[in-house]
Each structure stands twice: as structure tokens, then as C-alpha cells.
Backbone as CSV, one residue per row, in Angstrom:
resi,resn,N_x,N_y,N_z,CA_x,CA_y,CA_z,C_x,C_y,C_z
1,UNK,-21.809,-36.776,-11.768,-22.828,-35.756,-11.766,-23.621,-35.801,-10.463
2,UNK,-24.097,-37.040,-9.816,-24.884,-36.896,-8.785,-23.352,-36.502,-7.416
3,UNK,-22.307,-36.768,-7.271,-21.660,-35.951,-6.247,-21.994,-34.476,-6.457
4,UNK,-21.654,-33.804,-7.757,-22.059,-32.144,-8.107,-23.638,-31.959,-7.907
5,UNK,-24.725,-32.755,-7.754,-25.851,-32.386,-7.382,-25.692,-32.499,-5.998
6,UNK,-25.359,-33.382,-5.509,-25.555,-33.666,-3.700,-24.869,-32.069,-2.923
7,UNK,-23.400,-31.972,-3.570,-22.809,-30.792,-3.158,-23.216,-29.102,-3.386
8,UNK,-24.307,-29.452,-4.460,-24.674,-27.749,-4.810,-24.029,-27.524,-5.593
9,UNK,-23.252,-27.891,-6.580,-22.252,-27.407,-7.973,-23.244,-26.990,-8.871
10,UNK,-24.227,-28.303,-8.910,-24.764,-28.122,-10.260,-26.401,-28.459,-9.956
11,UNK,-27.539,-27.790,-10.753,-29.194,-27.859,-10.074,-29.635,-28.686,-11.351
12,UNK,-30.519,-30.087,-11.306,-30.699,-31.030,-12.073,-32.197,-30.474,-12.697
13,UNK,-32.336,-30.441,-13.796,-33.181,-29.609,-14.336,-34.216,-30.803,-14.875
14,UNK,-33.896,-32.189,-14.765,-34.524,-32.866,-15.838,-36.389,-32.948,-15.853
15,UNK,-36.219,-33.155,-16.775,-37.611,-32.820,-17.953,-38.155,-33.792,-18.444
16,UNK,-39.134,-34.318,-19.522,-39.547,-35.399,-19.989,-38.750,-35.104,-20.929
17,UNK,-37.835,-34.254,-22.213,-37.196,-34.334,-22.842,-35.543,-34.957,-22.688
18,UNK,-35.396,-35.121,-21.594,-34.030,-35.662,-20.990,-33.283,-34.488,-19.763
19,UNK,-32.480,-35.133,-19.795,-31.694,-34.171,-18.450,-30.980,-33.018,-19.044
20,UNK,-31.530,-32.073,-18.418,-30.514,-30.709,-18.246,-30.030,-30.124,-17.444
21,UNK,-28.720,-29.806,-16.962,-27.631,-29.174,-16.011,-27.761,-27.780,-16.024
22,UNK,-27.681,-27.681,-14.509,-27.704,-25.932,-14.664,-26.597,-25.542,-13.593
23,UNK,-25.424,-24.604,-14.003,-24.132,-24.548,-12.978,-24.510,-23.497,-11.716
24,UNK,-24.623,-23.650,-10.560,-24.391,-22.829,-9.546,-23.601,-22.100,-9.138
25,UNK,-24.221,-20.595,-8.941,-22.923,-19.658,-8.631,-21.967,-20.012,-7.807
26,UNK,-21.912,-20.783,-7.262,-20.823,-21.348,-6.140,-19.929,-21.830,-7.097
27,UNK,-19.636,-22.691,-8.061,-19.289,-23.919,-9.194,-18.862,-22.363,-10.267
28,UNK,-19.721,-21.357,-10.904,-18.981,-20.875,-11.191,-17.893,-19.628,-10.600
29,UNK,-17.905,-19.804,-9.951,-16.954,-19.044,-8.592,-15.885,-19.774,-8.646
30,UNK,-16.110,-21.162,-8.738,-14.369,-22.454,-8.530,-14.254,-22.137,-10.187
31,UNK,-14.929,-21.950,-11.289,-14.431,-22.139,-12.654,-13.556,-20.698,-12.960
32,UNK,-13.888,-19.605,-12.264,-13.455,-18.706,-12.501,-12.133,-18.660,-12.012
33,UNK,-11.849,-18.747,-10.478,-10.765,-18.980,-9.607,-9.480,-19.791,-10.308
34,UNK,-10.099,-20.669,-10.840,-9.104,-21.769,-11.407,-8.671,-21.508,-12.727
35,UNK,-9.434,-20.572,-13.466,-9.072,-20.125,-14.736,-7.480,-18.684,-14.384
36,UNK,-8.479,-18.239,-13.380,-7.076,-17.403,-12.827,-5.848,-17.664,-12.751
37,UNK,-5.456,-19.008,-12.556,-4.319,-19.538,-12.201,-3.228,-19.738,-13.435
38,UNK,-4.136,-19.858,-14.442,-3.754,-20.012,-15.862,-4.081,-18.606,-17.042
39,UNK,-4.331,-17.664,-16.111,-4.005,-16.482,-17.016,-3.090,-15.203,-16.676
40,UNK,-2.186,-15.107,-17.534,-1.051,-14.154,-17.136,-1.727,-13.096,-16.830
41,UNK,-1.221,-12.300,-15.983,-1.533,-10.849,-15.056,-0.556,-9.989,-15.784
42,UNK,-1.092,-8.663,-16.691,-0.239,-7.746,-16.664,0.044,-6.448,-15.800
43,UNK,1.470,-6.206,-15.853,1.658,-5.692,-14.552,1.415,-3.889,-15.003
44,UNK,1.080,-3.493,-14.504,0.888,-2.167,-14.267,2.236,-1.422,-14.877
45,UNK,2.443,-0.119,-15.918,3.408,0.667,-15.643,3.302,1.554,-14.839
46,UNK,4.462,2.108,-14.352,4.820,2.979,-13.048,3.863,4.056,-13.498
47,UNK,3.404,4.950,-14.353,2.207,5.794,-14.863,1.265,5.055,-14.039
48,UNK,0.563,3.967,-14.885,-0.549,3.296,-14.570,-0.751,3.352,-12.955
49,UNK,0.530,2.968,-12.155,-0.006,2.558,-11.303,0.107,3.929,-9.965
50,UNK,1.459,4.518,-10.312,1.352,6.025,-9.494,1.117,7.525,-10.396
51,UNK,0.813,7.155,-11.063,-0.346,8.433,-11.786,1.304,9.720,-13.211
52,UNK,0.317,10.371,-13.945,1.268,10.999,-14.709,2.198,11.895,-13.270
53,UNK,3.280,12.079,-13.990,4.228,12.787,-12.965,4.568,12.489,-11.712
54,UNK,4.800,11.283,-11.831,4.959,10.599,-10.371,6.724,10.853,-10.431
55,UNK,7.396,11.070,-11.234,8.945,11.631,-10.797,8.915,12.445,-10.283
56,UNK,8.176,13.389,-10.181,8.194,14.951,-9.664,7.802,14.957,-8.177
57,UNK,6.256,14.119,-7.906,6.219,13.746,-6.742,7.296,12.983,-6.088
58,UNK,7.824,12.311,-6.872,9.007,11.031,-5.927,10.348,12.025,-5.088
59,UNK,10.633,13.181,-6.229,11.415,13.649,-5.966,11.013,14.688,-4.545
60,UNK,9.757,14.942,-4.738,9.277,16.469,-3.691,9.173,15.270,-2.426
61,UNK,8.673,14.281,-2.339,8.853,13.076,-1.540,10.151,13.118,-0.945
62,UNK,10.867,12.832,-1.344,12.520,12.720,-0.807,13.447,14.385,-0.127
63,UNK,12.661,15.081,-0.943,13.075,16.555,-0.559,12.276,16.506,0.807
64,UNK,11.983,16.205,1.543,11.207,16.274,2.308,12.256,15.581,3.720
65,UNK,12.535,14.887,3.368,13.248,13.887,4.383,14.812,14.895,4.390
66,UNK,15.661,14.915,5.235,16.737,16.134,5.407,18.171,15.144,4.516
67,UNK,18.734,16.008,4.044,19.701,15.393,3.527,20.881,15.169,4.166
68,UNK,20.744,14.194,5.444,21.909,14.001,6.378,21.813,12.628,6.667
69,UNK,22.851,12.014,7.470,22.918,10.462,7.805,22.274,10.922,9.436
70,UNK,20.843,9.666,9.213,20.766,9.534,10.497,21.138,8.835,11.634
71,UNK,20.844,8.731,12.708,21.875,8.514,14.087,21.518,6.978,14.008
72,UNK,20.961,6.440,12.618,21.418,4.576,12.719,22.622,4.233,12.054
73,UNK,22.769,5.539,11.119,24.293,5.304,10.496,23.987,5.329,8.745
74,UNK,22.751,5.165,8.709,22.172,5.259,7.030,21.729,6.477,6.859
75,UNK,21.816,7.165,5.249,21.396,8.055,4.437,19.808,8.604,5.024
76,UNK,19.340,9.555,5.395,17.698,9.675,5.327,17.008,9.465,3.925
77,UNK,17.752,10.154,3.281,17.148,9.849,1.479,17.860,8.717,0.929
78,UNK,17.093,7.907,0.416,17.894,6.541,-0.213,17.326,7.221,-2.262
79,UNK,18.196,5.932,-2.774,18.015,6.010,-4.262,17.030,6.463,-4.482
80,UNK,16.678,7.532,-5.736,15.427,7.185,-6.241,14.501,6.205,-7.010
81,UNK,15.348,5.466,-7.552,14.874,4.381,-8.201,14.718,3.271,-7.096
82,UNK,15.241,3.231,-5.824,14.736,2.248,-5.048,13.384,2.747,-4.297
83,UNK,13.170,4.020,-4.083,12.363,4.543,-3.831,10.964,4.650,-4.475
84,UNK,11.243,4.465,-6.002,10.030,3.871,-7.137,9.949,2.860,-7.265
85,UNK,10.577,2.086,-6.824,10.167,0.663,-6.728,9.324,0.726,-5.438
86,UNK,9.116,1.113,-4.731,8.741,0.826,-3.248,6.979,1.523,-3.342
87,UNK,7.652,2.780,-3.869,6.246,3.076,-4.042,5.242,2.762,-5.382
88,UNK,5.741,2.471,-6.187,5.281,1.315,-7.273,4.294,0.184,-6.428
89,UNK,4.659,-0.779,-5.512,4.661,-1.702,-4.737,3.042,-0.734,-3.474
90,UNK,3.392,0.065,-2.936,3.284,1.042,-2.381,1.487,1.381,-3.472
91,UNK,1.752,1.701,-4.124,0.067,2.343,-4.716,-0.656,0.909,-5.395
92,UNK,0.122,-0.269,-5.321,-0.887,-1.148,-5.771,-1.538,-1.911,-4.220
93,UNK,-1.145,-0.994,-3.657,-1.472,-2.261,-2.342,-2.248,-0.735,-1.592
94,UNK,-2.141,-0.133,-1.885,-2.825,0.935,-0.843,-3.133,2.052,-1.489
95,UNK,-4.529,3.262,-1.542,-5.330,3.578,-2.170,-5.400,5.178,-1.378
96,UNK,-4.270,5.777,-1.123,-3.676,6.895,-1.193,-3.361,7.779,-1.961
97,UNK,-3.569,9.532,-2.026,-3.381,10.527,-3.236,-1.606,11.051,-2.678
98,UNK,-1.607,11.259,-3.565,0.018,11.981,-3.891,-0.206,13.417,-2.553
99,UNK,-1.354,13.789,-2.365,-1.141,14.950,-1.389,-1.266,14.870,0.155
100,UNK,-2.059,13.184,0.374,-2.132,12.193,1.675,-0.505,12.101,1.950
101,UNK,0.227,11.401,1.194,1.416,11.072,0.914,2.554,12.091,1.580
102,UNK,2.442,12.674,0.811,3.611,14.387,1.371,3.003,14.590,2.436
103,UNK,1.461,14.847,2.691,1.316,15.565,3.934,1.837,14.419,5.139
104,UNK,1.412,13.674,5.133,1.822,12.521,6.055,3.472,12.530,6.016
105,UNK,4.029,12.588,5.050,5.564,12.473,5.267,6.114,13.576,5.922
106,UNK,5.597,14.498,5.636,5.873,16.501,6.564,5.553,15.653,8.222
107,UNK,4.761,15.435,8.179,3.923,15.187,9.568,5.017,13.925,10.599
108,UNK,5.636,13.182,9.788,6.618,11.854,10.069,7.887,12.759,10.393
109,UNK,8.431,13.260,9.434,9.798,13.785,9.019,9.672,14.794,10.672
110,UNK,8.268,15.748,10.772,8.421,16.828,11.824,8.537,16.173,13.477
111,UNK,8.077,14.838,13.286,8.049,14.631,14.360,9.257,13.983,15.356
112,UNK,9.708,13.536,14.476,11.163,12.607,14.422,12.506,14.072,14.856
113,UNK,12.043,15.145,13.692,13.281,16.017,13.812,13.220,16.819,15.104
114,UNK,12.099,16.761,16.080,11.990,17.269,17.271,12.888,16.141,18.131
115,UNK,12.974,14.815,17.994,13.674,14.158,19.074,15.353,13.687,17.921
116,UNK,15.718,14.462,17.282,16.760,14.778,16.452,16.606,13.436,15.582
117,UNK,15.794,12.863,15.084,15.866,12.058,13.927,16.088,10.639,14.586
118,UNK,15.737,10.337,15.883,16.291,8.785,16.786,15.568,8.537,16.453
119,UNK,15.473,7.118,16.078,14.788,6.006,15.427,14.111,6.500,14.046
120,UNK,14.491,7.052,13.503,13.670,7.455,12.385,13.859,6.437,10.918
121,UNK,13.161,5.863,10.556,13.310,5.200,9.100,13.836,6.340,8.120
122,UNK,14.546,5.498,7.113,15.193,6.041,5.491,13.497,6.007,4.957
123,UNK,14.257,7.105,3.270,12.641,7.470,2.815,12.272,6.003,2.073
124,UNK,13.081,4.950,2.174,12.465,3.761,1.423,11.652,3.364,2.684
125,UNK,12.480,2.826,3.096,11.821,1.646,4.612,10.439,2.520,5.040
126,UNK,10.172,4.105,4.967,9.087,4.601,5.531,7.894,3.900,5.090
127,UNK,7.948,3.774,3.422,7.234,3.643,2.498,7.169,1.713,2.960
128,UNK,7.844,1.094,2.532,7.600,-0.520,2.753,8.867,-0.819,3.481
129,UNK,8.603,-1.540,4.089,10.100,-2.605,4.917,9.653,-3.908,4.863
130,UNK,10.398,-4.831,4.947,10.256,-6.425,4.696,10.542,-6.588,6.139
131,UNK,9.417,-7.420,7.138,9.244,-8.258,8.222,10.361,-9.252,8.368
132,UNK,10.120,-9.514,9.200,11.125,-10.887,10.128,10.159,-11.930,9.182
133,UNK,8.883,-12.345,9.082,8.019,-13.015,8.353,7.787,-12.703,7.389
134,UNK,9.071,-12.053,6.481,8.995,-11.643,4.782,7.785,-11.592,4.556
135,UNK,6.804,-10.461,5.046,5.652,-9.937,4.558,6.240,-8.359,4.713
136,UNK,5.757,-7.465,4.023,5.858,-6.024,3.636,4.640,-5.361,4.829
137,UNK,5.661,-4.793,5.302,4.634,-3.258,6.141,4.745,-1.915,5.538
138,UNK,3.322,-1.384,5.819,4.491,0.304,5.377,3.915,0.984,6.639
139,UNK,5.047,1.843,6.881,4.331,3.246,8.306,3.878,4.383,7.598
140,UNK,4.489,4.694,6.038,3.739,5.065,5.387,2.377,5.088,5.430
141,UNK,1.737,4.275,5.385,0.076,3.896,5.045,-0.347,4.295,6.265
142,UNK,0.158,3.752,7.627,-0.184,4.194,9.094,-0.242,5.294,8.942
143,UNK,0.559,6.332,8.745,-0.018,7.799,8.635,-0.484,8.187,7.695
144,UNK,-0.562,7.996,6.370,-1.691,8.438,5.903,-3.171,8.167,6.317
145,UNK,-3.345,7.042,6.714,-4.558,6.681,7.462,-4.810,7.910,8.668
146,UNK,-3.534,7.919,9.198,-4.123,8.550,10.563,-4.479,10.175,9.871
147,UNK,-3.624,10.709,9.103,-4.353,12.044,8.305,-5.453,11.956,7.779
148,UNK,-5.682,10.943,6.518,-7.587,11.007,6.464,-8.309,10.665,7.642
149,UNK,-8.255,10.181,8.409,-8.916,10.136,9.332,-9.122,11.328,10.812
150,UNK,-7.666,12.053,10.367,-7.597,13.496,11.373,-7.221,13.004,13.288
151,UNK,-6.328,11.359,12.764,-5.784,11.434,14.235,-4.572,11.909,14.694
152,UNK,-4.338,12.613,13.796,-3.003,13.228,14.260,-2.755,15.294,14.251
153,UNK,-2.451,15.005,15.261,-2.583,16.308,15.844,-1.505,17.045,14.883
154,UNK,-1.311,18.694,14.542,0.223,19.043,13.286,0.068,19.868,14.423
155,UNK,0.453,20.229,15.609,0.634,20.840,16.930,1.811,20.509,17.135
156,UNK,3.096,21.654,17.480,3.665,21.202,18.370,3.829,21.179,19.133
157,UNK,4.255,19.841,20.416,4.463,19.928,21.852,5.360,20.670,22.216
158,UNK,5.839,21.602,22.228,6.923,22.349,22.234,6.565,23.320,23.650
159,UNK,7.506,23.376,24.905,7.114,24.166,26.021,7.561,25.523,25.338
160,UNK,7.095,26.606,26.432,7.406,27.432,25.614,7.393,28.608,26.387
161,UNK,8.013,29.977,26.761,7.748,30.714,28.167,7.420,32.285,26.942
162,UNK,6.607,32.424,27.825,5.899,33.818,27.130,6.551,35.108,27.922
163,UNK,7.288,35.786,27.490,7.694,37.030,28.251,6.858,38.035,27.875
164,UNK,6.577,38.681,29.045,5.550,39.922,29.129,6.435,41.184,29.402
């Protein structure tokens, strides 16, 4: 008990009736943490976690991307069910609407099909890809960010000769 007083765990209350303990929010901060470790997490269903009608979006999602092999040699549209997994993965980690989403993917898909689709990610990998350091990125999220935030120009650079 006197290490948990010296450290701040616990504030020594004693009295002429005897000693009483009182726990510090710090102490219950470690009781909570550690209880975590020992209570199962339930996982979200695909509803729960990308909203009613998220097939419909998944699908207008993928309609979006052209239905041809691009110049890496892979599909532009991959599975849909690998594609709900991703974005499953995808709305618990990032706090994006279904209309951020499409618009940002119009905005990806348009920009790519001006330099004919070179280097362009499949509609999974847009959404998450696994690192060299097996951690998850998405370029997904990069542009939706850059749309709520309005850094991206829907202009195209396109030259263009005006005949008079």
C-alpha cells in the first residue's frame, strides 16, 4: 500500500476511525485498461458498420471503376465480396459518408483515365492495401479527405483550342 501511495495509485484517507483508501483516476485508468484485455469485443455486422444498403453502394462503387484490365495486368473491378471486406475494414477505421466515398472515387477513377489508367490501383487496393510493414493504407481516405476539405480541384487540365 505505501508503494501505491508514494506513486499516486491510491490517496490515504486515514482518520481516527482507521485507514481508508481512496483509488486515483490514474489507478482507475490501469483497472479499466486491464479489464479490456479480458473482455471479448463484438465485432460489428457489415449493416452496423457500413450502414443499411451498403450492397447497393458497393456495387455503384465498383460501377464506377471501368470494366477493363489495367496496364498492370489486373482487373480494375475486383470481387465484390473482397471489396466488402475491405470496406468493412475501411468504415471502422475511418469516418467517411457513402457520398464522400463515390465522389472521391469519380474524382480518382477521372484522373487516372486522362493518363489512360497508368499506375492506377484495382477497386480493392484503392480502398486498403497491406504495406511492406503489414500495416494497412487506404488512398481511399486520402481523397476523401482531400474532398471534405475542397483540395482538389474536379477541373480538367485539358488544353484546348477555341475556333472562332
Amino acid at each position: 500500500m505505501r508503494a501505491l501511495i508514494l506513486t499516486g495509485f491510491v490517496k490515504d484517507l486515514t482518520d481516527a476511525t482507521g485507514h481508508k483508501y481512496e483509488l486515483q483516476p490514474q489507478a482507475i485508468s490501469l483497472i479499466e485498461q486491464v479489464e479490456s484485455y479480458f473482455t471479448l469485443h463484438k465485432k460489428k455486422t457489415s449493416n452496423q458498420a457500413m450502414g443499411q444498403g451498403y450492397e447497393d453502394k458497393i456495387q455503384e462503387y465498383l460501377e464506377i471503376f471501368p470494366k477493363m484490365k489495367l496496364p498492370s495486368g489486373k482487373a480494375a473491378r475486383t470481387d465484390k465480396k473482397n471489396v466488402e471486406v475491405a470496406f468493412k475494414w475501411f468504415f471502422e477505421n475511418h469516418q467517411y459518408s457513402w457520398d464522400t466515398i463515390l465522389q472521391a472515387t469519380e474524382l480518382y477513377v477521372d484522373e487516372y483515365r486522362r493518363n489512360n489508367y497508368k499506375y492506377m490501383q484495382t477497386s480493392q487496393y484503392f480502398i486498403r492495401k497491406m504495406m511492406a510493414d503489414r500495416t494497412w493504407s487506404s488512398e481511399l481516405a486520402n481523397w476523401c479527405s482531400n474532398v471534405e476539405s475542397g483540395d482538389i480541384d474536379n477541373q480538367q487540365d485539358y488544353f484546348s483550342d477555341k475556333v472562332v
